[in-house]
Every structure is written in C-alpha cells, then in structure tokens.
N, C-alpha and C positions, 0 to 999 in steps of 0.2 A: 504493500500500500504506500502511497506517496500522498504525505500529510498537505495543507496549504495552510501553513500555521505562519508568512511573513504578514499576514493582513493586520495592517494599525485600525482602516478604519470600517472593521467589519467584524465579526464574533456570535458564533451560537452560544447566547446565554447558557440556555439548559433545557432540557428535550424527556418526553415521556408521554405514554397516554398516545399516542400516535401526533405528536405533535413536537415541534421545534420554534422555538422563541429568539430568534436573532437583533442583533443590533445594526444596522446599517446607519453611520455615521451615528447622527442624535436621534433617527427613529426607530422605535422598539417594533418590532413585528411576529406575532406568533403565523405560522402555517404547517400545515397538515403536512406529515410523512409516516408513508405508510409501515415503512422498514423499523421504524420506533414501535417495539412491540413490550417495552420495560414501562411500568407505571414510573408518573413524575415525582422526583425525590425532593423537590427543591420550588414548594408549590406558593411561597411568599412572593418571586422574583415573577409567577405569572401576571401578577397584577401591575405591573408595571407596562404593560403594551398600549402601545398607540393605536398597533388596528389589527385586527384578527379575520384569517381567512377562514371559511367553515362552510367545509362544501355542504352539497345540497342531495336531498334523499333521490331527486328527481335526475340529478346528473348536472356538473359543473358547479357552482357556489358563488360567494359574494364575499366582500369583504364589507367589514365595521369598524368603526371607530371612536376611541374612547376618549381622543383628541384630537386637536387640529392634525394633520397628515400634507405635506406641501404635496401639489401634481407631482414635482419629483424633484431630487437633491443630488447634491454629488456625493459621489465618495473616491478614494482616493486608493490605489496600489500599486507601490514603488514610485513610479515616474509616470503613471498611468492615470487618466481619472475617468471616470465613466457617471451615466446622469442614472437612476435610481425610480421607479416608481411603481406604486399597487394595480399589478395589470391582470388581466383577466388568466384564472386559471391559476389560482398564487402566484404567479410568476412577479420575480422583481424588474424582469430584464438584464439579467446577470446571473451568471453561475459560478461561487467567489471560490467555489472546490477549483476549478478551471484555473486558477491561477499558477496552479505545480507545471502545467502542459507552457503556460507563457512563457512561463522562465526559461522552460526548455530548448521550447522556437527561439526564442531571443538568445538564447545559449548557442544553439547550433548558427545561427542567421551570422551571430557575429565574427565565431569563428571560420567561417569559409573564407573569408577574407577573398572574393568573391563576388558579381551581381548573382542575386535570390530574388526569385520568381516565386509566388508563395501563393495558390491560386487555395481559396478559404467558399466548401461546398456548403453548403445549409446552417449560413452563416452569421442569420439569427441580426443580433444587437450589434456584433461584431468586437466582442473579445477578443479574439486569437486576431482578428485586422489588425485593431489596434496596437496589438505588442508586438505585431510583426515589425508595423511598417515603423514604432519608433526602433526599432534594431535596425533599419536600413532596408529590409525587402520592397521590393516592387509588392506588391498586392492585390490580386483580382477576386472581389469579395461577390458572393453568390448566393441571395435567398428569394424564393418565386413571391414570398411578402413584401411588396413595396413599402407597408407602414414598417416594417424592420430592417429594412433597407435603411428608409430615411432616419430612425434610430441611431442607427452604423455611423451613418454621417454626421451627426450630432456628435458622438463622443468620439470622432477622428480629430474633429473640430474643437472640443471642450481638450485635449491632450497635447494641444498647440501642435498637434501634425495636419492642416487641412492642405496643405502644399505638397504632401507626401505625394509619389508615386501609388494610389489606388483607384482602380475600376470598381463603379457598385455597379453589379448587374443584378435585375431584374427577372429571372426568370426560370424555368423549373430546370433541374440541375444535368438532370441525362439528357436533354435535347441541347443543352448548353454544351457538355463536354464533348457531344458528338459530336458539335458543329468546330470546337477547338481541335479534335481531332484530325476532320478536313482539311482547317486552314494550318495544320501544322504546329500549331502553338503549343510550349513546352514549357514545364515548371520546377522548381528544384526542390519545391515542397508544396505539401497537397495534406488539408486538414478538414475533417470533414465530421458533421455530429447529427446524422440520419435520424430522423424522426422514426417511431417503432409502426406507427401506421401510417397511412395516406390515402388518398383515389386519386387515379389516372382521370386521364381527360374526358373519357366516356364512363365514369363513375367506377371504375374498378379497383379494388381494392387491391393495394401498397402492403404488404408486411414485412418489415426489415429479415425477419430470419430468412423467406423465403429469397429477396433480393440482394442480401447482404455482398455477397460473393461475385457475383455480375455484376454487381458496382464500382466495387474494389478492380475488379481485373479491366474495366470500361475507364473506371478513374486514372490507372496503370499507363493505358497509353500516350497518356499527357505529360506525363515526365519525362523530363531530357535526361541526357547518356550519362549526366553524373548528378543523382538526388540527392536531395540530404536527407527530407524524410519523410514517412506519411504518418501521419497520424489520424487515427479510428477512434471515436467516441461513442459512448453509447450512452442509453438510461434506461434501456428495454431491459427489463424485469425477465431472467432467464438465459440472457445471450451476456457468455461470460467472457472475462478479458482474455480467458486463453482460446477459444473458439473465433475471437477476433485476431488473435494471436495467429493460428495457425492460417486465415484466409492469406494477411498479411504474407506469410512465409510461403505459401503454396504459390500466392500470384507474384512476387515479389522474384523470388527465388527463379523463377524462368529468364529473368532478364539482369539481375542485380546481384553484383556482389554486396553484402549487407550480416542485419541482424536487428533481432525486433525482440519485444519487450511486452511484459503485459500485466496490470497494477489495476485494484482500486485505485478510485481515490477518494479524499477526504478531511474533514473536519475537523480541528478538536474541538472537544466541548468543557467549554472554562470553569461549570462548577463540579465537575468530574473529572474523573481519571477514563471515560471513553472516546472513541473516536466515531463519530456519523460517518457512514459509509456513503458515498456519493456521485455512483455510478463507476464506468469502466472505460479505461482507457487503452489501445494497443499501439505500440508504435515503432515503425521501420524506421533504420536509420542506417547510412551509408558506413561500411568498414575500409576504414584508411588503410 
C-alpha cells in the first residue's frame, strides 16, 4: 500500500458506521464509505461537520448542512492547488488518496531529462494534468464531461500553470485514441482512471472488467518507442491491483522492455492507528 500522508491541507478526521468525516482546508465534511465496516470510536468529533452526504433509499443522495458551506474553496498540495466543492454523488472533485501517483509522475516527468508527452484518459477535474504539466510534460487531458473538463481548466489556472503546454479535449476516450492512432500521435506517458460502468452511444452497456484489457492494449498503441509509464487506476469494487497488474504486463511486455507494480492506496486516519483503503492503482514503468 502506498500511504498519501504529505497533505497539510487535507485529513480524514475519523471514520466508522460506514462513514468518513474529512477536513478539507476549514471545511469539515462527513461522506459515506462503504468499505468502513468498524462502528465509530470517536463519536464527539462527528458533531463538528459542516455538511453531510447521506444517500438516499431511492438511489443517489443529497447533501446538508449545519453551516454556511462556500460553492467551493481551495486547498493546497505541495506546489499544487486545486478549487474544492459539494458535488453531486459525494464527490468533492478531488481524490486527495491520488496524491502518492503525482509525486510519482512528477518523479518520473522530471527525471527523463527529456520532452514528456503525458496524454491523461478519463480525466475527471484533472489531478494527474495538473502535477504533470507543473513537472514540465506536454499534456493532452481527456474526459467526454465538458463541465469537468472546464473544472480541469480552473485549477490549471488556480496552480499558476495556464500557459503550460495542455490540450482539454472533449470527448469519449476510445474514439479519441483511435483517431490519435491514425494520425500517429505518440506519448511517453498515459494515465488513465476508467469508470466501473458506462453506455455506449446506442445505450449499451460499459463494464470495466469486461473492457478492461482492450483498452489497455488500444491505449498501448499510442506510446512512443521509449515510455516512461502507464498508469491504471481503478475504484471498481472486485478488480484488484494485481489483475490490473498482470493486463499491464501481458500488453506491455509484447513491445517494452519494463516493469510494473501494483499497490493500494490510501489514507491515514489521524485519531487512529488505521489506514482507509482507497482504491487501486497498477503501474508500468520503463527499465533503464
């Protein structure tokens, strides 16, 4: 497991009851996690929330609040800053476990010493954009949500990198890499965090296990003749980091001399000695 314990302005309070209680910057936030299967030990500190998620019997949920709540705030990691707010689905628009993979990228970005071409698949609010392109990559960021797209560009912008080298493209992600495949376009790293369902354009249904592996060897073509690395994210309940591990290795391994990796990741939780598990991450990287 690979912890994400540099965060100054972030921390899961304390968690139980199927629930987690975070601090994001000055705002307190409980939300629901289902993997929280321990009753809460530490039930004084719940009364301190600002706004609480609590889904609904019917499907999806709402959030409340027991204070003012701003539309949204910053918050701050390393050199990074990113803008914060209560969206649909508990989501904050951030995933602050994701931090252990940025260091990484920025780790690998920096030492190639090198132009990095760093093309970022279902790419959301745009965390991994961000930490790419202040490490110096080129960037071509990719989510078929246009309101998350333009999120992306808020905190490229809030990071004092809007000058960077970055594409937001707009558009669903297999018919985009097809189409980079044509014109030849090639990347030196490739990050990608597939949603566990979806529909196709004539309503058909998406399931990451079933696609998993066609994506990956589809994604594969767009890498130039010396990558640094790909990295695989997931949060689909069941598909584990060594089963993302071994696609990695099977698709990778036909073309690349390398070696991949495969890790929870995760949390601490500050009035305990546990760590919140936080999905899974696998990841290819070029051997020098």
């Amino acid at each position: 497991m690979r912890i994400a314990s540099k965060w100054k302005d972030y921390i899961v309070l304390s968690t139980g009851d199927g629930e987690k209680i975070e601090k994001w910057g000055d705002v307190i936030l409980t939300r629901p996690d289902p993997q929280i299967i321990w009753p809460k030990y530490n039930r004084e500190i719940w009364k301190t929330a600002h706004g609480t998620y609590k889904r609904s019997s019917k499907g999806g949920g709402e959030w409340s609040y027991s204070q003012n709540v701003p539309s949204k705030w910053k918050i701050r990691y390393s050199d990074l800053t990113f803008w914060v707010e209560t969206m649909g689905f508990k989501h904050t628009g951030l995933f602050p476990e994701q931090a252990v993979n940025w260091d990484y990228m920025q780790d690998k970005i920096r030492q190639a010493q090198r132009p990095v071409q760093v093309l970022n698949l279902f790419a959301y609010t745009g965390g991994a954009t961000v930490a790419c392109a202040a490490a110096g990559a080129s960037v071509c960021h990719v989510d078929a949500a246009k309101g998350m797209v333009e999120k992306a560009k808020n905190n490229l912008t809030l990071s004092g990198l809007k000058d960077k080298p970055v594409r937001f493209i707009v558009d669903d992600v297999v018919k985009f890499v097809q189409r980079e495949i044509r014109r030849g376009n090639t990347y030196e790293g490739i990050v990608m965090d597939p949603p566990s369902y979806g529909r196709g354009p004539k309503g058909e249904i998406w399931k990451l296990e079933d696609e998993l592996y066609g994506l990956v060897e589809l994604c594969s073509q767009v890498l130039s003749a010396k990558p640094l690395f790909f990295m695989l994210n997931s949060y689909t309940t069941g598909l584990s980091a060594t089963v993302m591990k071994n696609i990695l290795d099977l698709v990778l391994s036909k073309r690349f001399k390398g070696s991949s990796d495969a890790y929870e990741l995760g949390l601490p939780v500050h009035d305990s000695v546990i760590i919140l598990p936080c999905g899974n991450t696998a990841c290819w990287e070029e051997r020098l």
